[in-house]
N, CA and C atoms as a LAMMPS dump frame, in Angstrom:
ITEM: TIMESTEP
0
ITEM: NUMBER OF ATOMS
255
ITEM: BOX BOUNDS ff ff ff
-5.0000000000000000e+02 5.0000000000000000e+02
-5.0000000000000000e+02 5.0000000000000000e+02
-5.0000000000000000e+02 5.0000000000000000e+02
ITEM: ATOMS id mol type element x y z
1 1 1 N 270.862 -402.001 -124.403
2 1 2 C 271.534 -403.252 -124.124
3 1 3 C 271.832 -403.346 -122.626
4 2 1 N 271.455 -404.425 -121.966
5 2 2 C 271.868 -404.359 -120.715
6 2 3 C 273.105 -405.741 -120.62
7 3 1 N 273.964 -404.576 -119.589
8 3 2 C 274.656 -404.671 -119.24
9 3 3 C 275.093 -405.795 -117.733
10 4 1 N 275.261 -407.094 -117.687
11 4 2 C 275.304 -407.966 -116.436
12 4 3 C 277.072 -407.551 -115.944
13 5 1 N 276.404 -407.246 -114.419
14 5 2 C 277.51 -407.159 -113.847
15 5 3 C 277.486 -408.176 -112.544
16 6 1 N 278.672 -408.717 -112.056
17 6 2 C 279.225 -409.134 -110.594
18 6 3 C 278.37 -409.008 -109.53
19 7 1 N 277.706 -409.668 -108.663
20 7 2 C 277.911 -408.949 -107.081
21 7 3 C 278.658 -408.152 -106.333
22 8 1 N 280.031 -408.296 -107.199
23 8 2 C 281.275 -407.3 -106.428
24 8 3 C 281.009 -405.793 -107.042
25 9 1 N 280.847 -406.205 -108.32
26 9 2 C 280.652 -404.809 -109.242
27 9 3 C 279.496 -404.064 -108.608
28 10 1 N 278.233 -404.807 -108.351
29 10 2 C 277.214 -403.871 -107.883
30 10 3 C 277.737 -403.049 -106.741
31 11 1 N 278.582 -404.241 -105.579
32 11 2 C 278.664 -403.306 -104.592
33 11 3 C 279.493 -402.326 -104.503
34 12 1 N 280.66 -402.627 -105.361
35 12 2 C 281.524 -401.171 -105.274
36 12 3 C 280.619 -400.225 -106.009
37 13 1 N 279.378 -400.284 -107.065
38 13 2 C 278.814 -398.989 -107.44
39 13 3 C 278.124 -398.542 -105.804
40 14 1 N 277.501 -399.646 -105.063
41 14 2 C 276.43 -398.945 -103.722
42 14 3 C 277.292 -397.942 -103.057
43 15 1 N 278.675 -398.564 -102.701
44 15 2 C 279.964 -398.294 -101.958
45 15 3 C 279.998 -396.608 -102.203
46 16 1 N 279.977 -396.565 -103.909
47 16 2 C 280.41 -395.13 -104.362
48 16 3 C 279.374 -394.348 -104.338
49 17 1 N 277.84 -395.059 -104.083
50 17 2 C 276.928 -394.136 -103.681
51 17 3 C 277.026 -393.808 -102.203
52 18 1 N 277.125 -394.301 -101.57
53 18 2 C 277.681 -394.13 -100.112
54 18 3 C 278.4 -392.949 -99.709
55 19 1 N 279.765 -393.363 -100.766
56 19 2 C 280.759 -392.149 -100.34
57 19 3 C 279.647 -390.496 -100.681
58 20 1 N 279.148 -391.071 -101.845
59 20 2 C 278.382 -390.002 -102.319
60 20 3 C 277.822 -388.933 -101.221
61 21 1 N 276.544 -389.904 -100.447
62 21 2 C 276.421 -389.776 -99.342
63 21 3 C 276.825 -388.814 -98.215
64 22 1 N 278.136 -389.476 -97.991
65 22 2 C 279.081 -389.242 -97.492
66 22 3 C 279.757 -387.917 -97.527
67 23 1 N 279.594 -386.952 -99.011
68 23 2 C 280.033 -385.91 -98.991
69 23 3 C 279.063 -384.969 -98.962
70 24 1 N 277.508 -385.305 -99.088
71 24 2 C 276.189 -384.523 -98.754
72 24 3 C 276.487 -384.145 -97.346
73 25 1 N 276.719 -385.363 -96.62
74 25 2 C 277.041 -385.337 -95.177
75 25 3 C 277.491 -384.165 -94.71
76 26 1 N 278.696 -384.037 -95.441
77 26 2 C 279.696 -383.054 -95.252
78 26 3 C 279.346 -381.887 -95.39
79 27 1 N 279.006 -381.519 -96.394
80 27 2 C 278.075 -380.201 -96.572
81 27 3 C 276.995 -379.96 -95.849
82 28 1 N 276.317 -380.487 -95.113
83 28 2 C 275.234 -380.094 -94.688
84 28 3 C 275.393 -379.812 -93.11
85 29 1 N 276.594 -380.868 -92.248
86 29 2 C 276.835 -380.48 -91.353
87 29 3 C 278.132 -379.275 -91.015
88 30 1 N 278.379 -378.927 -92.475
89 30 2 C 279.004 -377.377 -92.456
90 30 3 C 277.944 -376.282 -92.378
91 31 1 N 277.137 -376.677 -93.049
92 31 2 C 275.734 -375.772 -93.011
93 31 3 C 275.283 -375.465 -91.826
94 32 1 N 275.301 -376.366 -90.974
95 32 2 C 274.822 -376.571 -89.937
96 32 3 C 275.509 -375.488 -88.843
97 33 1 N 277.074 -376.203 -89.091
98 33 2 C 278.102 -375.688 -88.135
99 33 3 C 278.006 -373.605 -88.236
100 34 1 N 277.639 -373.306 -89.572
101 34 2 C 277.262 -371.996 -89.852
102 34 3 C 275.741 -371.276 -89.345
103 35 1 N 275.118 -372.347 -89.051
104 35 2 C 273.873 -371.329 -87.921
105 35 3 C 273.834 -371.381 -86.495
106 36 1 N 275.639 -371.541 -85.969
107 36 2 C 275.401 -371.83 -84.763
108 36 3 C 274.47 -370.833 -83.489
109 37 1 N 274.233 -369.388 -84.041
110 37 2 C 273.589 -368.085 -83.433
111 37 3 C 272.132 -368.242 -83.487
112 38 1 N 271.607 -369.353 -84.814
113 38 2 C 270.366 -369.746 -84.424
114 38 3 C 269.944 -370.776 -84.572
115 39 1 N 270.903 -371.853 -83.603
116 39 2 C 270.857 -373.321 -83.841
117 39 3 C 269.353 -373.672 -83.075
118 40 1 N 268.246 -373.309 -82.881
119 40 2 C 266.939 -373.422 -82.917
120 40 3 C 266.332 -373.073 -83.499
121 41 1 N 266.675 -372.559 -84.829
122 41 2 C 265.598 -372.132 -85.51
123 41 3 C 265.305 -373.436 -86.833
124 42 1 N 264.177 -372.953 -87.358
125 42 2 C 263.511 -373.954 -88.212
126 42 3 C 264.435 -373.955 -89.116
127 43 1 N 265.237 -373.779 -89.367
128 43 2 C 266.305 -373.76 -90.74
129 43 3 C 267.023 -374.775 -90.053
130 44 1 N 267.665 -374.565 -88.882
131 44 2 C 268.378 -375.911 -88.461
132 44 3 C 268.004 -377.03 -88.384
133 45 1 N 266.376 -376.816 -87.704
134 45 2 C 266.09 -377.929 -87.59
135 45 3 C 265.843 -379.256 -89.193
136 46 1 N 265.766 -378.244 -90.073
137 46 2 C 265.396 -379.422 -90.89
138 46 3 C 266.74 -379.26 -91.686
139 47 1 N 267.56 -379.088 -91.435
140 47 2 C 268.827 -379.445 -91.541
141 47 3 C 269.695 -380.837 -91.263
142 48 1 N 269.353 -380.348 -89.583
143 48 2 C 269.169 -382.358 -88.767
144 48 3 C 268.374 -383.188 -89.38
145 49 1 N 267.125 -382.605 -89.445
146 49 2 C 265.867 -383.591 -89.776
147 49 3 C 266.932 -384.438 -91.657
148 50 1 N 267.559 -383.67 -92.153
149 50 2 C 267.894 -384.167 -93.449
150 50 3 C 269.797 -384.755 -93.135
151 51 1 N 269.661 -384.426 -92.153
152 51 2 C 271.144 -385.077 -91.268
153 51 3 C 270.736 -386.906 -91.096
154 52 1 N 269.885 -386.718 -90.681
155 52 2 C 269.231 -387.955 -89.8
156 52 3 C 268.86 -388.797 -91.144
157 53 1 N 268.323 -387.99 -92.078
158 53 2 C 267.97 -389.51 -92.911
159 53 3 C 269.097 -389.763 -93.937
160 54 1 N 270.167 -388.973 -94.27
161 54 2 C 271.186 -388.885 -94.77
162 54 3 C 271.698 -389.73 -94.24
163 55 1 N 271.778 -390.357 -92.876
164 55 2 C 272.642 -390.815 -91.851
165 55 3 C 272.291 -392.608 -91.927
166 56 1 N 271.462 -392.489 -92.473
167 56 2 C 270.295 -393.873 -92.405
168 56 3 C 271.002 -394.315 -93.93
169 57 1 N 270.686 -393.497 -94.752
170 57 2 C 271.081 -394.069 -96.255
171 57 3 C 272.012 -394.482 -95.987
172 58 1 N 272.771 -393.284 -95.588
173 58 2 C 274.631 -394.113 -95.846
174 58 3 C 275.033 -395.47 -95.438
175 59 1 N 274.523 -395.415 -94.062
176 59 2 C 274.415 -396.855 -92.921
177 59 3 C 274.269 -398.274 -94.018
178 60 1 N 273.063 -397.772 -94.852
179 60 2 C 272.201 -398.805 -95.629
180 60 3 C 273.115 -398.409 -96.717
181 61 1 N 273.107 -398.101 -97.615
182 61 2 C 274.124 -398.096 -98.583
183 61 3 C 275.793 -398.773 -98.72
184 62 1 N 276.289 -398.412 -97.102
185 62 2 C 277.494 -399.305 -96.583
186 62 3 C 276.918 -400.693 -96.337
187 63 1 N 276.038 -400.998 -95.525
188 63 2 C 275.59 -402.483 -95.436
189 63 3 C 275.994 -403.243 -96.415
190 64 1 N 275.174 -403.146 -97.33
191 64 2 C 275.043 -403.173 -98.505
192 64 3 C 275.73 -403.645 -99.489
193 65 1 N 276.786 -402.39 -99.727
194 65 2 C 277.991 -402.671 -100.654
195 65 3 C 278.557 -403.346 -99.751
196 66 1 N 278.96 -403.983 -98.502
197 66 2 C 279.444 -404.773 -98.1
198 66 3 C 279.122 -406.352 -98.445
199 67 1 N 277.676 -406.402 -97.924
200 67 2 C 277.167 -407.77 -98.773
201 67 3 C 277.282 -408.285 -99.478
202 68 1 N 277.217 -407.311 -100.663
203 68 2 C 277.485 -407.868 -102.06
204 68 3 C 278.783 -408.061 -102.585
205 69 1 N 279.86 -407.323 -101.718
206 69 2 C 281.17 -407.336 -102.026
207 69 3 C 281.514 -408.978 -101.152
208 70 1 N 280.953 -409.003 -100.276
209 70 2 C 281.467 -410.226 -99.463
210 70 3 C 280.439 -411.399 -99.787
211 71 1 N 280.103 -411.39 -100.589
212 71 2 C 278.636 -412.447 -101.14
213 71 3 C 279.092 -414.013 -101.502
214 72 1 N 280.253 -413.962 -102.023
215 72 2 C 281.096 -415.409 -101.952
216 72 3 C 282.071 -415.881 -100.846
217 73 1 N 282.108 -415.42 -100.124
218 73 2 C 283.125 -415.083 -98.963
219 73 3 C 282.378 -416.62 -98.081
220 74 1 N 283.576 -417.013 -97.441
221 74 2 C 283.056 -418.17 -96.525
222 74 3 C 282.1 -417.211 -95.229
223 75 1 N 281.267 -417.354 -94.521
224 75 2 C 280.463 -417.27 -93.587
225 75 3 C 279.868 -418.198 -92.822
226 76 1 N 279.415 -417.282 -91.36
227 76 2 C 279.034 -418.739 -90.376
228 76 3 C 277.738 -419.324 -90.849
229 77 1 N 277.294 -419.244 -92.127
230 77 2 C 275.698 -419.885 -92.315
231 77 3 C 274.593 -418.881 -92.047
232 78 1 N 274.753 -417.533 -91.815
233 78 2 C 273.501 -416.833 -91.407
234 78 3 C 273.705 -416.236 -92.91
235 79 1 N 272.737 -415.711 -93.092
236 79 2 C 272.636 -415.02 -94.819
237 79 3 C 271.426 -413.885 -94.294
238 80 1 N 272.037 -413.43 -93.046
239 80 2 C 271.003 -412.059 -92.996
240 80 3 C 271.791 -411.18 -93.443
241 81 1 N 271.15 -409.632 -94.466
242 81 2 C 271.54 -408.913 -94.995
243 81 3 C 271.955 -407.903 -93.649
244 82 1 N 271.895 -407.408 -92.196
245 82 2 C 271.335 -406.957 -91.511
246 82 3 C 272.007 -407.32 -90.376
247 83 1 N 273.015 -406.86 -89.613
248 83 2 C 273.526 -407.681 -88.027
249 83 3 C 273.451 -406.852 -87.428
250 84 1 N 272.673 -406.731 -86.69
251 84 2 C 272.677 -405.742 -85.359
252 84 3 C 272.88 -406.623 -84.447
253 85 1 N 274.383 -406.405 -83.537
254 85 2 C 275.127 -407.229 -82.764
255 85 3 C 274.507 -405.95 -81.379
């Protein structure tokens, strides 16, 4: 059975994938903070390398749940998902 939800509802689920996110984050740049003796080696590096796209989701995941949370909200007329000011 499916289930119809809100625009608001979707975005607080993106929101909580975010935080999700958000606590990978955390762990990984503890990981990180723990090879500081061989912060060049290939273990670090794809550490960052999974820093960096971790860093991208979240970005996009916050967008996101913002949109949809603010989707009835008065606005100046632009309906880009996307503001890079």
């Amino acid at each position: 059975m499916k289930v119809k939800k809100t625009l608001h509802e979707l975005g607080v689920e993106y929101e909580i994938a975010a935080e999700r996110i958000k606590e990978i984050i955390a762990k990984k740049r503890k990981e990180l903070r723990g090879l500081r003796d061989s912060i060049c080696s290939t273990e670090a590096y794809e550490i960052k390398r999974e820093l960096n796209l971790l860093y991208a989701q979240h970005r996009d995941l916050s967008d996101i749940a913002n949109y949809l949370k603010r989707y009835y909200e008065p606005h100046n007329g632009k309906t880009e998902l996307f503001s890079y000011k």
